[in-house]
C-alpha positions as CSV (number, residue, x, y, z in Angstrom):
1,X,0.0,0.0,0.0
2,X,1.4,3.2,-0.7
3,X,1.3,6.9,1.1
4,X,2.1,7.2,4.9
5,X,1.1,4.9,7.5
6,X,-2.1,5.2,9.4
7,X,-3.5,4.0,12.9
8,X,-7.3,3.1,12.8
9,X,-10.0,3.7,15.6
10,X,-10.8,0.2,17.5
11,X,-14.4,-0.6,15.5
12,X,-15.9,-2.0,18.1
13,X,-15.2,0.3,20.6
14,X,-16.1,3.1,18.5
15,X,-19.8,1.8,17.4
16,X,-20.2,1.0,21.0
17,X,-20.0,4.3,22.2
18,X,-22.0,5.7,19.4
19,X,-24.6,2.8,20.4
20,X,-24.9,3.6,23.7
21,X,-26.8,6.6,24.7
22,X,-29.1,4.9,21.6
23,X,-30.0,1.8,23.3
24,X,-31.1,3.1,27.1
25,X,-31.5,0.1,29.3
26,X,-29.6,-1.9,27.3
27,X,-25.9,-3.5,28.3
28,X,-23.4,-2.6,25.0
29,X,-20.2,-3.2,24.5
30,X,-18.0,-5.7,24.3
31,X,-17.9,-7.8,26.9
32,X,-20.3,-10.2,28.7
33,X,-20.7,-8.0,32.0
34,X,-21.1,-10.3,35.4
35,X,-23.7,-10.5,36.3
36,X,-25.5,-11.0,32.6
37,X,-28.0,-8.6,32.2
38,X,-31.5,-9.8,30.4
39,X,-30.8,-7.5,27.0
40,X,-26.9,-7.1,26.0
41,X,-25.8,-6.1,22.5
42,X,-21.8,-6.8,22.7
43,X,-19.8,-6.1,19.2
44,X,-16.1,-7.9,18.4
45,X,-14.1,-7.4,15.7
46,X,-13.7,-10.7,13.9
47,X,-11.7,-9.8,11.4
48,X,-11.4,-7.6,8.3
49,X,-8.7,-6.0,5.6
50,X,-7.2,-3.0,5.2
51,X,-8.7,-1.4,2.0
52,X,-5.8,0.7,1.5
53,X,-3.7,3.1,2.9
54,X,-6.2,5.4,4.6
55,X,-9.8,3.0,5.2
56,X,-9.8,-0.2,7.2
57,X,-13.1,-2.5,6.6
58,X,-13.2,-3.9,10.2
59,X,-15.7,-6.8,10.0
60,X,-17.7,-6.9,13.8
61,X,-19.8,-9.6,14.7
62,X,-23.1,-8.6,17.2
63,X,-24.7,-10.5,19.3
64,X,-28.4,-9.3,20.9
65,X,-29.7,-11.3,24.3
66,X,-33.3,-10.3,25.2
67,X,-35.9,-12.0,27.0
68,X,-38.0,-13.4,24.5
69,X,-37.6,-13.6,20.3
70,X,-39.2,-10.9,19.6
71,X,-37.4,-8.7,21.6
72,X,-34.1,-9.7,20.7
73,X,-35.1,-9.1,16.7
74,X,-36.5,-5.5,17.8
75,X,-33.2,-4.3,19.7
76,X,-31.4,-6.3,16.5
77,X,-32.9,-4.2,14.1
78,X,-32.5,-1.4,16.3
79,X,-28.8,-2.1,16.7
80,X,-28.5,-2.2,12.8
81,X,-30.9,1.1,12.2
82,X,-28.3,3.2,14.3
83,X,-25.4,1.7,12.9
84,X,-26.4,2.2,9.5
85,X,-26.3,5.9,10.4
86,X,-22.8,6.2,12.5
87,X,-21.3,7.5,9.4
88,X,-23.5,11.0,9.8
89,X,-22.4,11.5,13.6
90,X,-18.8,10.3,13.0
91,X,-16.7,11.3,10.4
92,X,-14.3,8.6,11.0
93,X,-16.8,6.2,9.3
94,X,-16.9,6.2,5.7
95,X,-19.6,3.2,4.7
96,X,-21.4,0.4,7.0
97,X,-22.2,-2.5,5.2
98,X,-24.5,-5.6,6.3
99,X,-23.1,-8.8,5.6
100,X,-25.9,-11.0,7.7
101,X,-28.3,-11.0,9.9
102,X,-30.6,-10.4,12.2
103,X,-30.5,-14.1,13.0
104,X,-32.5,-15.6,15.7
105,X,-29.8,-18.3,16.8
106,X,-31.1,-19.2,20.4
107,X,-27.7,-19.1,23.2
108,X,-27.4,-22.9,24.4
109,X,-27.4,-24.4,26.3
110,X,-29.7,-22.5,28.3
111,X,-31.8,-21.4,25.4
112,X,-31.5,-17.8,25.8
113,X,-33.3,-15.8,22.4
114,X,-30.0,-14.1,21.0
115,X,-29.8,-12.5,17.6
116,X,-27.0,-12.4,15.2
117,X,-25.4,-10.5,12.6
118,X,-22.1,-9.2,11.2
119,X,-21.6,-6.0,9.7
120,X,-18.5,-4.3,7.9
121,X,-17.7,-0.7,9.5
122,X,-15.0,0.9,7.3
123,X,-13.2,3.4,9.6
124,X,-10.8,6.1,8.2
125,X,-7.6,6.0,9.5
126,X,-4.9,9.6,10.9
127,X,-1.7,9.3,9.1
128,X,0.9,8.8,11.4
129,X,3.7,11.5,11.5
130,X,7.2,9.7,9.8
């Protein structure tokens, strides 16, 4: 890749903290807390490229616990509604893609209702001084 090196934002911790004040009530980040909470969203990088010198597509996978089915595919869709508009409030994000989801794929073994889904945040990066 050529022009000058850059650092990227941590994905993850960046949509958390836009997510936050937009989910009240609800646990996000990126972490299971302890003790679990009934509805958690948690984002983790899971991989990703660099695009090129300046963008990095950071691929984050979500998870959404809630108390019943319908509940976790609300604050799912929720989750994805906001995210699809981080790029508006931070100028660091330059496209959102979905890749899948919302998934209803129950937590076992206790059968929790948890929703899935991966997403592509592609983060501009600050050129770091030579």
């Amino acid at each position: 890749m050529s022009g000058p090196p850059h650092r990227f934002p941590d994905a993850a911790l960046l949509a958390t903290g836009y997510l936050r004040p937009l989910l009240p009530g609800v646990h996000v980040g990126t972490a299971v807390p302890r003790p679990r909470l009934p509805e958690m969203v948690l984002l983790r990088r899971i991989g990703g490229t660099q695009r090129n010198a300046g963008v990095d597509d950071a691929r984050i996978d979500i998870q959404v616990w809630a108390p019943t089915d319908d509940r976790a595919t609300e604050l799912a869709e929720d989750t994805r509604a906001h995210l699809a508009a981080i790029g508006q409030h931070r100028p660091e994000v330059r496209q959102v893609d979905t890749s899948t989801g919302p998934t209803l794929i129950p937590d076992a073994p206790a059968d929790v209702p948890r929703a899935l889904m991966t997403i592509t945040l592609s983060v501009r990066g600050v050129a770091v001084p030579a």
